[in-house]
Backbone as a printed PyTorch tensor [residue, N CA C, xyz], in Angstrom:
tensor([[[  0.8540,  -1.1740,   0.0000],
         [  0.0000,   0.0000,   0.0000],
         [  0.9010,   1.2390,   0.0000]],

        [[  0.6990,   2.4110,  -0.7540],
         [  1.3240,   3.7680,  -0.6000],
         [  1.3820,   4.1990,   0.3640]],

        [[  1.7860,   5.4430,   0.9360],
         [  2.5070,   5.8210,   1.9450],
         [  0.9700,   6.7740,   1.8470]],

        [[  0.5400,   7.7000,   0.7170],
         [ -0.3810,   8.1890,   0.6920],
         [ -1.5180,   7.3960,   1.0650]],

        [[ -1.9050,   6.2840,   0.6440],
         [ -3.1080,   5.1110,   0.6790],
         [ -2.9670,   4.5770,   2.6020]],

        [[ -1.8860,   4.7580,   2.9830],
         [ -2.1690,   4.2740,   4.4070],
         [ -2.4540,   5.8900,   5.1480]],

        [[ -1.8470,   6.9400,   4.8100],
         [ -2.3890,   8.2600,   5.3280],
         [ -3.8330,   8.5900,   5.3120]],

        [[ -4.2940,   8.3880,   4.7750],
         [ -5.8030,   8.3730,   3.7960],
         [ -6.4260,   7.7230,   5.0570]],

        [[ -6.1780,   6.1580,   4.5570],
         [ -6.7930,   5.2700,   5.7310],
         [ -6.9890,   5.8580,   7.4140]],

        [[ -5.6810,   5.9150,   7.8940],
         [ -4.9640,   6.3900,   9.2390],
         [ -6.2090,   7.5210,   9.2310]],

        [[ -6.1130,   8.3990,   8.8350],
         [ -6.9040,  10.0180,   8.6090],
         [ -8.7200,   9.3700,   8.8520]],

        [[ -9.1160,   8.4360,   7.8440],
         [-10.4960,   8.3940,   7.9200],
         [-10.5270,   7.4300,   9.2180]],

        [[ -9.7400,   6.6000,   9.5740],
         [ -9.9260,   5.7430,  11.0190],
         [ -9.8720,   7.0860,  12.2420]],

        [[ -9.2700,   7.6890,  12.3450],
         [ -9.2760,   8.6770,  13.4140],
         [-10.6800,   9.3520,  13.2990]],

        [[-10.8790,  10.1560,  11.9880],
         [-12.2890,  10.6700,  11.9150],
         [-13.5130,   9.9960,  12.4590]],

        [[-13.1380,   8.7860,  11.9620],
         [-14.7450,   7.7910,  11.9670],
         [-14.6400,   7.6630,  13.7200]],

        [[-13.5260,   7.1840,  14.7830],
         [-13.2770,   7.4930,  15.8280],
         [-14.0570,   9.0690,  17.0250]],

        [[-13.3230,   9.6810,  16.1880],
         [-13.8070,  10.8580,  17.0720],
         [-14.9730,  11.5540,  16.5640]],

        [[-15.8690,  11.1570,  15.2310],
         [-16.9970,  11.3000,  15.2890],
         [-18.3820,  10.5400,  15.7260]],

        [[-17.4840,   8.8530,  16.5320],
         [-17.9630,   7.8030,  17.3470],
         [-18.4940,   8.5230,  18.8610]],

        [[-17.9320,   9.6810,  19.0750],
         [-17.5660,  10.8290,  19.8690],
         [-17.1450,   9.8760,  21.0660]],

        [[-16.0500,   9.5520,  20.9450],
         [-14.9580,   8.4000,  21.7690],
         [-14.9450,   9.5650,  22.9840]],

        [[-14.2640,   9.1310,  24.2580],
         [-14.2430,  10.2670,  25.0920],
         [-12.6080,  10.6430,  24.8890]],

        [[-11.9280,   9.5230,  24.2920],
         [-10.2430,   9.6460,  24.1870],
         [ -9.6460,   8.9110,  23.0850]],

        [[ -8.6200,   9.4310,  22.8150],
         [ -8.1220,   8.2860,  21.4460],
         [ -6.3330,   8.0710,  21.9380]],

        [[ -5.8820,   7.3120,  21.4770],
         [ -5.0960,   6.9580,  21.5700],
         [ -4.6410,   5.9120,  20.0180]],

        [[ -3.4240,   6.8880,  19.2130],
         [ -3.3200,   6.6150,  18.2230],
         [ -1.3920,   5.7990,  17.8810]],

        [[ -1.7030,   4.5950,  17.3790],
         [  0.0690,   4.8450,  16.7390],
         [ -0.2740,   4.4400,  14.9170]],

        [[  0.6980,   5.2900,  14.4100],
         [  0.1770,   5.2270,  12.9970],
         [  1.9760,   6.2410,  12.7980]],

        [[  2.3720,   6.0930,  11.5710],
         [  3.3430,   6.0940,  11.0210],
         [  2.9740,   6.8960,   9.7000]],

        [[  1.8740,   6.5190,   9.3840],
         [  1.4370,   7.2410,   8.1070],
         [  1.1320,   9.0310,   8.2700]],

        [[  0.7550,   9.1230,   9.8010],
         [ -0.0300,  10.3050,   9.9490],
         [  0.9000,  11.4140,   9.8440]],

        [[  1.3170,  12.9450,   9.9090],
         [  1.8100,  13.5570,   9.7230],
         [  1.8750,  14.7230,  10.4710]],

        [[  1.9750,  15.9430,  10.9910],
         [  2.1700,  16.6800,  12.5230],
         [  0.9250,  17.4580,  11.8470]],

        [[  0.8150,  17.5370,  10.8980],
         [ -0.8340,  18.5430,  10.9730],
         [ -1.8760,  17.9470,  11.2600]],

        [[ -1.4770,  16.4000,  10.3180],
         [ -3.0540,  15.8170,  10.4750],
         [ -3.1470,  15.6860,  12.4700]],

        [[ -2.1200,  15.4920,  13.3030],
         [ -2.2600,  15.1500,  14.3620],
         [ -2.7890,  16.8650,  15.3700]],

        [[ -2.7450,  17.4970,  14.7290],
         [ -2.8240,  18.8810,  15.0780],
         [ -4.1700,  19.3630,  14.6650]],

        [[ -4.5260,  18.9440,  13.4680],
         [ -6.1140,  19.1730,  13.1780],
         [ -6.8240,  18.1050,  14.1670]],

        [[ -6.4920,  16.9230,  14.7240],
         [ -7.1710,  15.9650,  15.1640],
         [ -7.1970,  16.4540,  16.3050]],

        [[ -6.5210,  17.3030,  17.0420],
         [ -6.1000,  17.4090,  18.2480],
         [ -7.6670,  18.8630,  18.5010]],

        [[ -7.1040,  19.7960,  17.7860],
         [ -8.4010,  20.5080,  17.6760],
         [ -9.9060,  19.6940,  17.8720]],

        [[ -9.9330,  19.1890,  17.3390],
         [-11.7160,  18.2100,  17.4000],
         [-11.4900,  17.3550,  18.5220]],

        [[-10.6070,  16.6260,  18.6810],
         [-10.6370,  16.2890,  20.0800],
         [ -9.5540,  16.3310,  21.0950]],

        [[ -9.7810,  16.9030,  22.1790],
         [ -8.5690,  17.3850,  22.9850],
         [ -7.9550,  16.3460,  23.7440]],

        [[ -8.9680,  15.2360,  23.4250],
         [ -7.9510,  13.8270,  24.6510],
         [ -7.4050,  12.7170,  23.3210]],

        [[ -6.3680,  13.3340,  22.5770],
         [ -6.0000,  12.4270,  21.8920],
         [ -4.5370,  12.2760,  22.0660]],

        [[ -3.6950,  11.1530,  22.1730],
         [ -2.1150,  10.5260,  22.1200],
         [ -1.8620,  10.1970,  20.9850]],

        [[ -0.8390,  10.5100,  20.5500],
         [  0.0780,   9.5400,  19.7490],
         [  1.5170,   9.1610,  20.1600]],

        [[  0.9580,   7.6960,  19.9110],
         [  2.4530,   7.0120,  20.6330],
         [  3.7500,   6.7580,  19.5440]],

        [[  4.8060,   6.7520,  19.8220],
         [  6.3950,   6.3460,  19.2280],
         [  6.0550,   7.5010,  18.0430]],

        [[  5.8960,   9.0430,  17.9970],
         [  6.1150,   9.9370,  17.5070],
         [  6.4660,  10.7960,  17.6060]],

        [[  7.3120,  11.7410,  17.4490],
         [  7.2890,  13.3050,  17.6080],
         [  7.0450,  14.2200,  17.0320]],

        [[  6.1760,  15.1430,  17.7570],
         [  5.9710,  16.2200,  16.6750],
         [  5.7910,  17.2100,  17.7230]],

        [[  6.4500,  18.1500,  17.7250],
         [  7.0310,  19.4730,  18.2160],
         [  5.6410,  20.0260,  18.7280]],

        [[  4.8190,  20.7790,  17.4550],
         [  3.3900,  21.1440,  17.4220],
         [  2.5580,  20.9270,  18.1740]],

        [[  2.4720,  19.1540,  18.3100],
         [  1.6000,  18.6940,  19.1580],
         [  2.8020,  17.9810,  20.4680]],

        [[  3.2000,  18.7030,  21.0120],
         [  4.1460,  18.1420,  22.4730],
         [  3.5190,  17.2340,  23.3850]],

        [[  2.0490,  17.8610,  23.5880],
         [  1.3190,  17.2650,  25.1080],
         [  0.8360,  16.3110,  24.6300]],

        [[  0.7250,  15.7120,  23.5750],
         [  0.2870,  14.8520,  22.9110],
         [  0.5930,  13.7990,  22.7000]],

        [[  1.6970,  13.8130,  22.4580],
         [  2.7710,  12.6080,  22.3560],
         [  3.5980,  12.1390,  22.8630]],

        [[  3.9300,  10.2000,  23.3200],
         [  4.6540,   9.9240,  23.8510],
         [  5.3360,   8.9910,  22.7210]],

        [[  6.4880,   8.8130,  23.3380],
         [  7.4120,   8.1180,  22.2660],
         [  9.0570,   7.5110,  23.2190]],

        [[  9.9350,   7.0040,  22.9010],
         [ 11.0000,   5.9970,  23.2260],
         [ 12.4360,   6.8770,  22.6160]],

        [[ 12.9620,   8.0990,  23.4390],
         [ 14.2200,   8.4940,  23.2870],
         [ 15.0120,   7.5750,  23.3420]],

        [[ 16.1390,   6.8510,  22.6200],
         [ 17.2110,   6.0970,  23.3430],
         [ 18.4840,   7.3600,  24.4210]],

        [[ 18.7900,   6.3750,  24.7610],
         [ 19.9500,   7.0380,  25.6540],
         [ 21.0450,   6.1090,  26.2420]],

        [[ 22.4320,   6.5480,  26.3260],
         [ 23.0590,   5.2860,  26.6080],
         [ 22.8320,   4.7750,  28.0470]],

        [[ 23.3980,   4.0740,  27.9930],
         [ 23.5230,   2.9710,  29.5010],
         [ 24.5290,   2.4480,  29.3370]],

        [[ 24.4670,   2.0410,  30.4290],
         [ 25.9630,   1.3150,  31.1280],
         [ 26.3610,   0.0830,  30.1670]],

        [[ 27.8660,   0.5460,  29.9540],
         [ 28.6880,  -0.6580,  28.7880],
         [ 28.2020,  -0.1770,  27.5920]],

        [[ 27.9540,   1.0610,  27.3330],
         [ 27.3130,   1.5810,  26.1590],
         [ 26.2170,   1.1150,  25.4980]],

        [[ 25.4040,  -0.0520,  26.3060],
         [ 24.2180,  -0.5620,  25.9270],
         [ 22.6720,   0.5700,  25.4530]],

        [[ 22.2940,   0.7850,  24.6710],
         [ 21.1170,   1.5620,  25.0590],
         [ 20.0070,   1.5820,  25.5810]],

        [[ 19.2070,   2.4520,  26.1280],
         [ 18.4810,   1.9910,  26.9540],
         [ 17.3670,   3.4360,  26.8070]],

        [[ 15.6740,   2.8840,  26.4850],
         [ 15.0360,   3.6820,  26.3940],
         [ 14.7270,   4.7600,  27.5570]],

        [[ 14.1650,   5.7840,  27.1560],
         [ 13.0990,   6.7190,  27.8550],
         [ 12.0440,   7.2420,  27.9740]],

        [[ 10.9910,   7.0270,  28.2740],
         [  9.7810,   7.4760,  28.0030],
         [ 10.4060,   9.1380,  28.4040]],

        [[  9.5620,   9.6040,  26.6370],
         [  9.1860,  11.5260,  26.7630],
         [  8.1770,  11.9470,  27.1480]],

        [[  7.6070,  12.2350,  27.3550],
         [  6.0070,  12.6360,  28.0220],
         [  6.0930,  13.8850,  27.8400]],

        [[  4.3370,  14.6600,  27.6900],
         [  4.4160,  16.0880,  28.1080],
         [  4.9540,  16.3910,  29.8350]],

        [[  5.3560,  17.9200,  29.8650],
         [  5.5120,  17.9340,  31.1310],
         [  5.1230,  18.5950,  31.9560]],

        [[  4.6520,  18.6350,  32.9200],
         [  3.4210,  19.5350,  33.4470],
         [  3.3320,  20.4850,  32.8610]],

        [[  4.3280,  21.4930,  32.8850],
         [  4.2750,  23.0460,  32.4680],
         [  2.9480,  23.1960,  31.2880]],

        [[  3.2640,  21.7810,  30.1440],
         [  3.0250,  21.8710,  29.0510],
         [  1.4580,  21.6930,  28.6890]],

        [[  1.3170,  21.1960,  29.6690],
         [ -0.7430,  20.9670,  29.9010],
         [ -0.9470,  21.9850,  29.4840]],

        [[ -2.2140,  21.9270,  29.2730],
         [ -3.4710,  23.0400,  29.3790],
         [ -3.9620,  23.1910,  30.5680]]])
């Protein structure tokens, strides 16, 4: 499938979602892109996306920094918003 053809998809699954009028979403998708997650975020304010970043949407997203560890092994981090960053 295209990169466009799974965006498409990703895009109308979220819609059909938050016009389910879900009370929260919680999204991982690869296809999606920092606006579409920014327009989504507008229509509904309790939405995540996980293993992404996007600047735009900060409070929004959690995702897996690496960082080293001991013996130079790596070793994840959860990013989270951070208080300040709420609403």
């Amino acid at each position: 499938m295209a990169l466009a053809d799974e965006r498409r998809q990703a895009i109308e699954g979220v819609r059909f979602l938050i016009n389910r009028d879900c009370d929260g979403l919680i999204v991982m998708s690869n296809a999606l892109l920092e606006k579409d997650i920014v327009a989504f975020g507008r229509e509904q304010p309790n939405i995540v996306v996980l293993n992404r970043d996007f600047p735009a949407a900060a409070r929004a997203v959690f995702f897996r920094r690496p960082r080293a560890g001991r013996r130079g092994r790596r070793q994840g981090a959860a990013a989270a918003p951070s208080p300040a960053s709420s609403p």
